[in-house]
N, C-alpha and C positions, 0 to 999 in steps of 0.2 A: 504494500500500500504506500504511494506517495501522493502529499499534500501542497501545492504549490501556495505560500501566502505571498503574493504582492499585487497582481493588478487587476484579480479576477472578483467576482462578487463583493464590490464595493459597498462600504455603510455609508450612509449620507455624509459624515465625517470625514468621508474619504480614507476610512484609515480599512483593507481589507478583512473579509473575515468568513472564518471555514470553521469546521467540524471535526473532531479529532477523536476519536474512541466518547462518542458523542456529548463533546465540551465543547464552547464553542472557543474558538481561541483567534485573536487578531493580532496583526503587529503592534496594534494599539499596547497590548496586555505587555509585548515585548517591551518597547519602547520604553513602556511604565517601570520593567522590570531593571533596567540599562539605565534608567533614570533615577531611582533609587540608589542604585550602586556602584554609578559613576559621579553623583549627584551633579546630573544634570538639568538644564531649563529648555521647558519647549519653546521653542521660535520659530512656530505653522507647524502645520497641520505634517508634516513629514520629514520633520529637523527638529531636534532638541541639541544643546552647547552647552558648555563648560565655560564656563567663567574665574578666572581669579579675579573677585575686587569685580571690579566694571570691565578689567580687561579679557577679551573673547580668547580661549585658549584652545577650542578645536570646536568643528561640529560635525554631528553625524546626521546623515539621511538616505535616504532611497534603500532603507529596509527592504532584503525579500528572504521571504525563511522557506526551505523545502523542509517536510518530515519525512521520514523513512521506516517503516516499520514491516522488517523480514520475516514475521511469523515468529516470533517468541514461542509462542506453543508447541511447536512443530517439533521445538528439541534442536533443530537444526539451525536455528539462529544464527545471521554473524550479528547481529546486535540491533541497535535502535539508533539511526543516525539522522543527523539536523547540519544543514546548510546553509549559512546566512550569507546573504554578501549586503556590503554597505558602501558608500562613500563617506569619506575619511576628511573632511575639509581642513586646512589649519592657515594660519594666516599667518605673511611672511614678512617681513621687513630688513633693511640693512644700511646702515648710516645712517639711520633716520629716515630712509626713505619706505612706502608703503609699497609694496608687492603683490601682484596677484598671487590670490591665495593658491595653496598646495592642495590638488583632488588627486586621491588615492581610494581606491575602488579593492576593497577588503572581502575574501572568499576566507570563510570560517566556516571549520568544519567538527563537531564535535559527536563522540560515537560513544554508546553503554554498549558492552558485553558483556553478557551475562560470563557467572563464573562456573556455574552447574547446569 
């Protein structure tokens, strides 16, 4: 079973949203989650940043999450795997001078295997 969350069955919000072993889960939840524990601030509907003080120290957007789910039951498992990718914005300066910002586009991959 794979879940694609980013530009399919949109919430008025704009922020997408699917079903997952029947929860509903959106990149909203994500975001929330990323936000919490990066303690970051939303800035629209598809970017939240990091701030030190008033100064803007990175932001993140264009959230897309894949699920992956091989059959756990089956015994045969390789596990349970989640694909994000992002862009990564940071803002650059040198002598004083301002810079276009820095866009890095972030594939993040993280996998549960089971152990029995």
């Amino acid at each position: 079973m794979s879940i694609m969350l980013s530009g399919k069955a949109m919430r008025p919000a704009g922020f997408p949203i699917t079903t997952i072993h029947g929860r509903k889960a959106s990149t909203r939840a994500i975001y929330a989650q990323l936000a919490a524990t990066l303690g970051l601030t939303s800035t629209g509907t598809d970017s939240y940043s990091s701030y030190a003080g008033d100064k803007l120290e990175y932001t993140i957007t264009n959230l897309a999450v894949t699920l992956s789910n091989n059959g756990l039951a089956s015994g045969e498992s390789e596990g349970f795997l989640a694909d994000a990718t992002l862009v990564l914005e940071v803002p650059t300066g040198f002598a004083g001078k301002i810079l276009p910002p820095v866009q890095i586009r972030l594939k993040v991959q993280a996998k549960y295997i089971p152990k029995f």
